[in-house]
C-alpha positions, 0 to 999 in steps of 0.5 A, a space after each residue: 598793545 602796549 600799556 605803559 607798563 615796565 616789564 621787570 616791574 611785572 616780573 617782580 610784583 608776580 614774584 611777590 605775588 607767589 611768594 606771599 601768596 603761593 600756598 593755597 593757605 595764605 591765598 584763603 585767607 588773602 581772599 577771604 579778606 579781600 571778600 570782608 573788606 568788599 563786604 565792608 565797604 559795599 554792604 555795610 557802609 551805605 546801610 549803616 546809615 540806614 541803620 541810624 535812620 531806622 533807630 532814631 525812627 525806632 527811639 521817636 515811636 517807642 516815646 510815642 508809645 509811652 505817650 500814648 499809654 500813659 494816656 490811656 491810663 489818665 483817661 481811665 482814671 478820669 473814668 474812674 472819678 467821673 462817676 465821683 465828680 457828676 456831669 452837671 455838678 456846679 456849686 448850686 447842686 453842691 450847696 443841695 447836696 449838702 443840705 439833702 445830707 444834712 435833713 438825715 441828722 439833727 442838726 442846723 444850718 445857720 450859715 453858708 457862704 460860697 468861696 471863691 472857686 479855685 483850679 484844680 487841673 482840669 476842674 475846680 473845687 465848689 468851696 463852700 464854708 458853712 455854720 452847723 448847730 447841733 449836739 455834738 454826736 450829731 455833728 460828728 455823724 454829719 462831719 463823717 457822712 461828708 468825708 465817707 459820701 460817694 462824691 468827691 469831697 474833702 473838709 478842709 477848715 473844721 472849728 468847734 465853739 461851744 454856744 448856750 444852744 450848743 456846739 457850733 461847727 464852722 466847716 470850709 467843704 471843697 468839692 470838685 465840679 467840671 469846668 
């Protein structure tokens, strides 16, 4: 059977072939080589591309993660102010709150008006500016009592006019109601 092979070639390649890799040493290593290029290209370059797959699947679920922990943390912090800002809050119900805090002092209310409501995030604030008469360590106790109260609430604008009667406190009171 003839395969179209030159004889001498034969002849000289197995020469070459002893003498480069006649010792047991060199035909170690020669096939160690051999079984990390086989390694290389039969293992590692078809999973390689798995291996891409898998990270960037990994780097996609771990922002998820993130996502979803920092939601976790803004719905405890709603939970926090929900029992702060109340269920059915609307600007009626600020307007009796006030007016329930202010029956503790001595002093009057001789003006109030609703501003417009502004957003703010997932709620809006029940501006309410407001004209009290009164001694002024009586208006001072009412002005702390609405900073200090358990709802959420804030003086934004404060003004003090001296009168025949006594001080007048004009005061802009931002609370917040849901929407």
């Amino acid at each position: 059977m003839d395969l179209g092979l030159d004889k001498e070639k034969i002849i000289r390649y197995k020469a070459m072939f002893e003498r480069y890799l006649g010792s047991p040493v060199k035909m170690r290593l020669a096939t160690m080589g051999g079984l990390l290029i086989l390694t290389i290209v039969l293992i590692y370059m078809p999973l390689s591309k798995e291996i891409k797959k898998s990270k960037k699947l990994l780097s996609s679920e771990r922002e998820r993660n993130i996502c979803i922990m920092d939601n976790e943390k803004l719905q405890k912090q709603v939970e926090i102010f929900h029992s702060i800002i109340g269920e059915k809050s609307d600007t009626n119900e600020w307007v009796q709150y006030l007016l329930d805090g202010m029956r503790n002092f001595k002093v009057k209310l001789k003006g109030m008006e609703s501003k417009q409501q502004r957003k703010v995030g997932p709620y809006r604030t029940a501006a309410l500016s407001m004209e009290i008469e009164g001694a002024f360590p009586d208006l001072r106790k009412y002005v702390e009592w609405v900073e200090s109260s358990q709802r959420l609430v804030r003086i934004d604008t404060l003004q003090i006019e001296k009168r025949s009667t006594g001080l007048m406190l004009k005061i802009l009171v931002l609370g917040i109601v849901p929407k």
